[in-house]
Structure formats: structure tokens, C-alpha cells
N, C-alpha and C positions, 0 to 999 in steps of 0.2 A: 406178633401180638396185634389184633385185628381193635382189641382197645385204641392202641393210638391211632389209627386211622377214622375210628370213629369220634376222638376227641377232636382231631383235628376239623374235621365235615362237621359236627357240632360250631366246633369255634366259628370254623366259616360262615355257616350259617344265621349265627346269630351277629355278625359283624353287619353281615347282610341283610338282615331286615332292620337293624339298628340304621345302618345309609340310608335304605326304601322311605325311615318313618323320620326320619331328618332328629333324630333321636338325640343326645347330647352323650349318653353314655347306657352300657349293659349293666343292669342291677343284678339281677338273678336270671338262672338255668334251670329250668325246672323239666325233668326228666321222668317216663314213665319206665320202667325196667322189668322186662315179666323173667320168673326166675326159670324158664325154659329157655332166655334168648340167647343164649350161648357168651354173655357177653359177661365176666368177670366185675362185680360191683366193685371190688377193692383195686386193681387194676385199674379200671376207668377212672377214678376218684385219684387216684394217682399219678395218672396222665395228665389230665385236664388240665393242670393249672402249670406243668410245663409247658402246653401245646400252647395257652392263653397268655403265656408271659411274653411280654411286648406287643398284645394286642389290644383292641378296644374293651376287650372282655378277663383282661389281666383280673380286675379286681371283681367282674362278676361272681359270686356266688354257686354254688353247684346244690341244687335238691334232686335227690333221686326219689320216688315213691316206688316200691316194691309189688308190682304185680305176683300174687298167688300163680301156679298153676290151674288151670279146672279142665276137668273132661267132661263129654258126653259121650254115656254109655247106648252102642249101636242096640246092645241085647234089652236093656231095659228101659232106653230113655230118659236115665234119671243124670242131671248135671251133678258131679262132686267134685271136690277137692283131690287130690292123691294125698297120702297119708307122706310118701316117699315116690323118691324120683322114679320108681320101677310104676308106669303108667297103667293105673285098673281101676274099674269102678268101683269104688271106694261100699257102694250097694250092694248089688251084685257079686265083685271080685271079677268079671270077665274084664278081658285085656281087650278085646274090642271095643276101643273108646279114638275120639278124635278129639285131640286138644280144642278148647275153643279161648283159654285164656292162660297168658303168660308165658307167649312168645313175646310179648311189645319191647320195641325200643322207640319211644316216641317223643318227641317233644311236646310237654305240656302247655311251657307255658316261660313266654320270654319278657322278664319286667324290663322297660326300659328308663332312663332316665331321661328330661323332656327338658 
């Protein structure tokens, strides 16, 4: 399960800029999640707060925001949504498309306490 490994690199992460910014404590996690990233929302959310227990970030918060899918279509140029997971221009219908959104697994955004 490739979740706790990234809850874990999360947690470290934020312990770490929390020391950098001489910070007092983690408030919130704010997390970008595109529904391509391979990465299980329910699972992560589940991990977290074992991986964060006895850390500085025990009591931080977890938000996820949910990246869409989008493709652009090679044949027509038009950006869309996929209706479903099976990748096509949603215009069109050709399957020659290149994701350009909702791989992300990103950090948004780290509240700290001061």
C-alpha cells in the first residue's frame, strides 16, 4: 500500500517546514488529489493520522481537494472532462487525448501555528 508511504513523506514533510519556520505547531494539511493519481483517497485518509500519531502533526487536520480528470484532444484540440475512467474526448470521442489534469498529488498548503 503505496498510501502509507506517502502519508508518512507527507508527515515528514510538514514536521519539516514546521522546524524551518520556528513554527509552534501543524494546524492543517491541505492536499491537492487528481482522481488519475493512482492514489486511493479513502486509504490515505486512513493512514494519515496513524502515520502522524506521536508526531508534531498528531493533531493537524487533513483536507484533500479533488482534482477532475481533463484531457486534450490530439484530433480536435478541444480540452474535456472524461465522462469515465476509459480516457476520450469527451467532443470528438477519439481516444487520442493526453491527460493534462488529475494526476496531482500535491501539497497545497501547510497552516502553521506561530
Amino acid at each position: 500500500m503505496h498510501e502509507l508511504s506517502l502519508a508518512t513523506a507527507l508527515v515528514e514533510q510538514a514536521v519539516r517546514i514546521k522546524n524551518e519556520q520556528k513554527a509552534s505547531g501543524i494546524v492543517s494539511i491541505t492536499l491537492r488529489l487528481g482522481r488519475l493519481s493512482g492514489v486511493n483517497r479513502e486509504a490515505f485518509t486512513s493512514v494519515f493520522p496513524l502515520v502522524a500519531e506521536g508526531t508534531e502533526a498528531e493533531h493537524a487536520t487533513l483536507a484533500i481537494e479533488e482534482v477532475e480528470a481533463e484531457v486534450t484532444c490530439d484530433a480536435c484540440g478541444k480540452t474535456t472532462k472524461p465522462e469515465r475512467m476509459f480516457l476520450h474526448c469527451s467532443a470528438c470521442g477519439s481516444t487520442r487525448v493526453r491527460i493534462t489534469a488529475g494526476r496531482d498529488f500535491m501539497v497545497k498548503s501547510i497552516e502553521l501555528k506561530t
